[in-house]
C-alpha positions as CSV (number, residue, x, y, z in Angstrom):
1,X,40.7,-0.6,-34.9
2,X,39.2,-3.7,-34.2
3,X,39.3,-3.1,-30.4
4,X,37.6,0.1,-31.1
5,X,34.6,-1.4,-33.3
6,X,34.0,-4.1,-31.1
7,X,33.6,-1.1,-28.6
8,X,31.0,0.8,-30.4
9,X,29.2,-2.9,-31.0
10,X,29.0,-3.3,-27.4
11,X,28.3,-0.1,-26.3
12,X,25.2,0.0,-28.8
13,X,23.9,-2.6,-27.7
14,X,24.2,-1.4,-24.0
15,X,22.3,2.1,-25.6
16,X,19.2,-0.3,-26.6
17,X,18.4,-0.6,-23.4
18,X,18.1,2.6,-21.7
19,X,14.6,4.4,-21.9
20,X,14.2,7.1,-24.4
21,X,14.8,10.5,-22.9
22,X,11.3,11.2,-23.0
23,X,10.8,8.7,-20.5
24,X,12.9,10.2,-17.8
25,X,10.7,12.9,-18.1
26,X,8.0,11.2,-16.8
27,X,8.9,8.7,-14.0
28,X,11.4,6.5,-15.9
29,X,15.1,6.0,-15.7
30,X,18.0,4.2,-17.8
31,X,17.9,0.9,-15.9
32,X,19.9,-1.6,-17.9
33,X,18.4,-4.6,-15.7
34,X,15.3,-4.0,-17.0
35,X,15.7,-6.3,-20.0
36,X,12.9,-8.2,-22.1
37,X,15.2,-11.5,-21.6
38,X,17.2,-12.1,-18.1
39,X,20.6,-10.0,-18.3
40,X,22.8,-13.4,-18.0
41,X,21.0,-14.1,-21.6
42,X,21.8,-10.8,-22.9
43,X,25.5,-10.7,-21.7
44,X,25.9,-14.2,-23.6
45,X,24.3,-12.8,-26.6
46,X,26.7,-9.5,-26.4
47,X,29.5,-11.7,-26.1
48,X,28.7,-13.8,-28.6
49,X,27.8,-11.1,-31.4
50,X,31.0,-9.3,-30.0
51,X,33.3,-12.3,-30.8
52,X,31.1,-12.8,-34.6
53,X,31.9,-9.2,-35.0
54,X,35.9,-9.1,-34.2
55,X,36.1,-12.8,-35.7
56,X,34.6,-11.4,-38.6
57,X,36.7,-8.3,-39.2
58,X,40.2,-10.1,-38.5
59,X,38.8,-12.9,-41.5
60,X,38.4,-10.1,-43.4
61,X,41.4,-8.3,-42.9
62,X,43.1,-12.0,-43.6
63,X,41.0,-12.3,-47.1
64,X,39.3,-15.4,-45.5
65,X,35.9,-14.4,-46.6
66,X,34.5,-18.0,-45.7
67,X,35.6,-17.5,-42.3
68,X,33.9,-14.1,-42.5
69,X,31.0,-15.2,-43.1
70,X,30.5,-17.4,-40.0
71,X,31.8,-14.3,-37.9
72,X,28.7,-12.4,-39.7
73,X,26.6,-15.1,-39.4
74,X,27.3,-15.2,-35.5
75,X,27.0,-11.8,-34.8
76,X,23.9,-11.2,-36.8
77,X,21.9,-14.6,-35.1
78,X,23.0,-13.4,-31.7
79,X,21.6,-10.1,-32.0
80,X,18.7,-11.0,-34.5
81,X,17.7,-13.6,-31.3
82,X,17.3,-10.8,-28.7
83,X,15.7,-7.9,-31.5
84,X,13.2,-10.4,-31.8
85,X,12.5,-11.5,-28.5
86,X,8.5,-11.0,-27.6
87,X,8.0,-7.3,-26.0
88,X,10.9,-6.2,-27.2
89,X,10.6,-2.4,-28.5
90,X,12.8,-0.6,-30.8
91,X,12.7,3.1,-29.3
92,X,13.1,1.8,-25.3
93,X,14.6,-1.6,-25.9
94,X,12.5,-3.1,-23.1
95,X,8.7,-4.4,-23.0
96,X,6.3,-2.9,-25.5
97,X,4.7,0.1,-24.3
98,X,1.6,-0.1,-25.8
99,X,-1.5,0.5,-23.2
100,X,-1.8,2.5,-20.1
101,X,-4.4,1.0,-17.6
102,X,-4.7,1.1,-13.9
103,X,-5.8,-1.2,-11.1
104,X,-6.4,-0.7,-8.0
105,X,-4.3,-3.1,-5.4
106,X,-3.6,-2.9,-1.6
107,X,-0.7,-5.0,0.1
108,X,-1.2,-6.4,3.6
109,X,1.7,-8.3,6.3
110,X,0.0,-9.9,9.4
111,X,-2.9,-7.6,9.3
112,X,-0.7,-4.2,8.3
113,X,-1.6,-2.5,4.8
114,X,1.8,-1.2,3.6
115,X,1.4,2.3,2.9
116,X,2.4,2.8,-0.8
117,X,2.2,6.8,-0.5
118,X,5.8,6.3,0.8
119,X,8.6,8.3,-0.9
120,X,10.5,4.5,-2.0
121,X,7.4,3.6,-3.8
122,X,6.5,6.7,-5.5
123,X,7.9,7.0,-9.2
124,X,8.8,10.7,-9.8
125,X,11.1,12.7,-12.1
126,X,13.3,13.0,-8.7
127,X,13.3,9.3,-8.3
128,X,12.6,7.5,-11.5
129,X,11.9,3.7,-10.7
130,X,10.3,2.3,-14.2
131,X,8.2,3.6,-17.1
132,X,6.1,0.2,-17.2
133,X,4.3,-0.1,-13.8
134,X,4.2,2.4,-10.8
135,X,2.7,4.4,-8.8
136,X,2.9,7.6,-8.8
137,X,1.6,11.4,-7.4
138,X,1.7,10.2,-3.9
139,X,-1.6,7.9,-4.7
140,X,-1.0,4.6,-3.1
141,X,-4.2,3.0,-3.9
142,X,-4.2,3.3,-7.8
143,X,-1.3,1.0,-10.0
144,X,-0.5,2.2,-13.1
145,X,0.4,-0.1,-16.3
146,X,2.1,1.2,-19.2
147,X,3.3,-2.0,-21.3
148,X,1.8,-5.7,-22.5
149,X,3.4,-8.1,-20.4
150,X,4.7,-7.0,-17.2
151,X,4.6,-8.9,-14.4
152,X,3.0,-7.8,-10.5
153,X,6.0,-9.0,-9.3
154,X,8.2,-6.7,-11.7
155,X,6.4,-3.9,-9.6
156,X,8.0,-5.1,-6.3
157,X,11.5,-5.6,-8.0
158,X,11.5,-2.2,-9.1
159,X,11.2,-1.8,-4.9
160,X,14.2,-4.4,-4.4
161,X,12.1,-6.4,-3.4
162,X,10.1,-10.1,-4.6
163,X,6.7,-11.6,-5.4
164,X,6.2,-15.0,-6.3
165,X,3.3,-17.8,-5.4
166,X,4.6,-18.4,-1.6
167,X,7.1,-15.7,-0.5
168,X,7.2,-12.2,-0.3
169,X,9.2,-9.5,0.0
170,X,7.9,-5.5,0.3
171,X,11.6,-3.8,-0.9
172,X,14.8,-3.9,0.3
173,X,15.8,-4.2,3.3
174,X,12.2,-5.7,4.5
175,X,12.1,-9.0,5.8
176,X,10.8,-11.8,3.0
177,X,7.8,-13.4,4.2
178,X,7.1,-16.6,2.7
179,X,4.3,-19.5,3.2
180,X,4.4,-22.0,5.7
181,X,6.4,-20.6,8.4
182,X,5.2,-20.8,12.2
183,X,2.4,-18.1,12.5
184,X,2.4,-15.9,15.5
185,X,-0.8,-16.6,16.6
186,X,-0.5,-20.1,16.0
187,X,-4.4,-21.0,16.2
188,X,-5.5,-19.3,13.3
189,X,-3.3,-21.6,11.5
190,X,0.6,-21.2,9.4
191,X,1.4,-18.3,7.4
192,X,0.1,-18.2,4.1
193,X,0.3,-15.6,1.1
194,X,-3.3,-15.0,-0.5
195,X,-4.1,-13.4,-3.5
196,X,-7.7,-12.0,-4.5
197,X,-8.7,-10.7,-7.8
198,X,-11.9,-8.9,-8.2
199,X,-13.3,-10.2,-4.6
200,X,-12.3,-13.8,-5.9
201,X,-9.6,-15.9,-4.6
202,X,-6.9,-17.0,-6.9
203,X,-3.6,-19.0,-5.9
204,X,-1.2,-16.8,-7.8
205,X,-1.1,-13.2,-8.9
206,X,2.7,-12.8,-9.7
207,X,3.0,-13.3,-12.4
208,X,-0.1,-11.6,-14.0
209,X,0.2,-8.7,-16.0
210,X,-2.9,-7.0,-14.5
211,X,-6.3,-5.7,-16.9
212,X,-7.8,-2.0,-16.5
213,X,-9.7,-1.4,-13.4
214,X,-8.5,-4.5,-12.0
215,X,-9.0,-5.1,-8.0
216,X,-6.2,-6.6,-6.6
217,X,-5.6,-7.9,-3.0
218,X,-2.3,-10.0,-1.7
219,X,-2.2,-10.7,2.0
220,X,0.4,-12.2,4.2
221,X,-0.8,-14.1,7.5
222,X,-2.1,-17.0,9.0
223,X,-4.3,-19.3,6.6
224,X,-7.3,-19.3,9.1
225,X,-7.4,-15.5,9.2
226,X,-10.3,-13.5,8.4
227,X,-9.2,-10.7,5.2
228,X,-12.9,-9.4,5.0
229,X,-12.0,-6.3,5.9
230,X,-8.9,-6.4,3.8
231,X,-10.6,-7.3,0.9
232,X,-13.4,-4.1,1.4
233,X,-10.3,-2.2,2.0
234,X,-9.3,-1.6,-1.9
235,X,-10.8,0.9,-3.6
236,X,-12.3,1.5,-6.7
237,X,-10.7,4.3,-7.5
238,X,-8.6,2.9,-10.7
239,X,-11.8,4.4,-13.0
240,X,-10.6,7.9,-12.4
241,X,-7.3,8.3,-14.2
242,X,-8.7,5.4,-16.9
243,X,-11.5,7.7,-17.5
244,X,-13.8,5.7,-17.1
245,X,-16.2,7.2,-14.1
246,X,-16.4,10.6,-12.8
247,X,-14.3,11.3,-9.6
248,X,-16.5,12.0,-6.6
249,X,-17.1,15.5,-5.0
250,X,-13.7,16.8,-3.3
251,X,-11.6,13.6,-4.6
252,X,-8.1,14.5,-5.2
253,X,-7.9,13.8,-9.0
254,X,-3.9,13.6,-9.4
255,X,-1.9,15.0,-12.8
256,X,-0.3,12.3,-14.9
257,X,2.7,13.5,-14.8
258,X,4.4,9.6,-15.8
259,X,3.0,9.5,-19.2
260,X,-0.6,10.1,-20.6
């Protein structure tokens, strides 16, 4: 019996965390790494409500109602700790969904704009990669945001891939460019990742959780390298599905099909 409570403790609290059906329905899947706290956090927590749980139920079966209590008393902290966590949301059990903007953001590696209209980088009912930020409809230029809190860099580890200040990497299986390493064309200077917000250079984007109609630029290449052009190349398109311009004659205005 006990074995088969602490079962149905564990596996609710593996059922918090998958997205609410709804959500699969529109670009999301049940991905239990996508936790408000990091997932070595919430196994220690599991384990240690777990143990509360069964610690209290054999003290109880024993009559040892003092002992009982701190089993209760463990099992309700460790879970109260991670219901309570900022972001957390009762219905998903991930970060609060509680906005949809967009931004619009281009990606360049010595000089190459990586084309986000690629399959791997599309969120779809086909392939669901996350609710919270995406793209989606084949649109590569346009970012979508559907939660308070999210990271740019979450976007690329929904790729298998990484984003922070010096290094990074496009999705799996791409190489991991970081900051500082020989450039190939050696006189324009070492490779250097550069971020630019709204035509402005800023030294870190990564961990921003970006504002509607946001312009976002993050280049790798060598430091003396001119990114002009780069920086002209991203649109302002993210107005369109924010509703917040009309879409010009003959644009392709996409449906939302990953939530409203």
């Amino acid at each position: 019996m006990k074995r088969f409570l602490s079962a149905v403790f564990l596996a609710g609290l593996v059922a918090a965390h998958d997205e609410a059906g709804e959500a699969v329905a529109s670009c999301a899947g049940p991905v239990l790494w996508e936790l408000s706290i990091p997932f070595w956090q919430f196994a220690l927590l599991a384990l240690a409500a777990s143990i509360g749980f069964v610690f209290m139920v054999h003290s109880l079966a024993k009559r040892k109602t003092a002992l009982a209590a701190l089993g209760f008393l463990l099992a309700v902290s460790a879970s109260g700790y991670y219901l309570t966590t900022p972001g957390f949301n009762w219905e998903t059990g991930f970060f609060e969904e509680n906005q949809h903007v967009h931004a619009d953001i281009k990606v360049y590696v010595q000089g190459q704009a990586v084309n986000f209209s690629e399959y791997r980088f599309q969120s779809s009912v086909e392939q669901p990669l996350t609710e919270f930020i995406h793209f989606h409809d084949g649109n590569a230029n346009i970012v979508h945001l559907h939660a308070s809190g999210v990271a740019l860099s979450y976007l690329f580890k929904t790729f298998g891939g990484f984003l922070n200040q010096t290094c990074l990497q496009v999705a799996a299986g791409e190489p991991m460019h970081c900051a500082q390493n020989p450039s190939h064309t050696l006189k324009l200077g070492p490779d250097t990742l550069k971020f630019y917000l709204n035509n402005q250079s800023v030294s870190d984007l990564s961990a921003y959780p970006f504002k509607d109609l946001d312009q976002i630029l993050i280049s790798f290449g060598p430091s003396g390298a001119d990114v002009s052009q780069e920086i002209a190349s991203v649109t302002a398109e993210a107005c369109i599905p924010s509703k917040k311009c009309e879409p010009p004659e003959g644009y392709d205005v996409h449906a939302e099909t990953c939530g409203a």
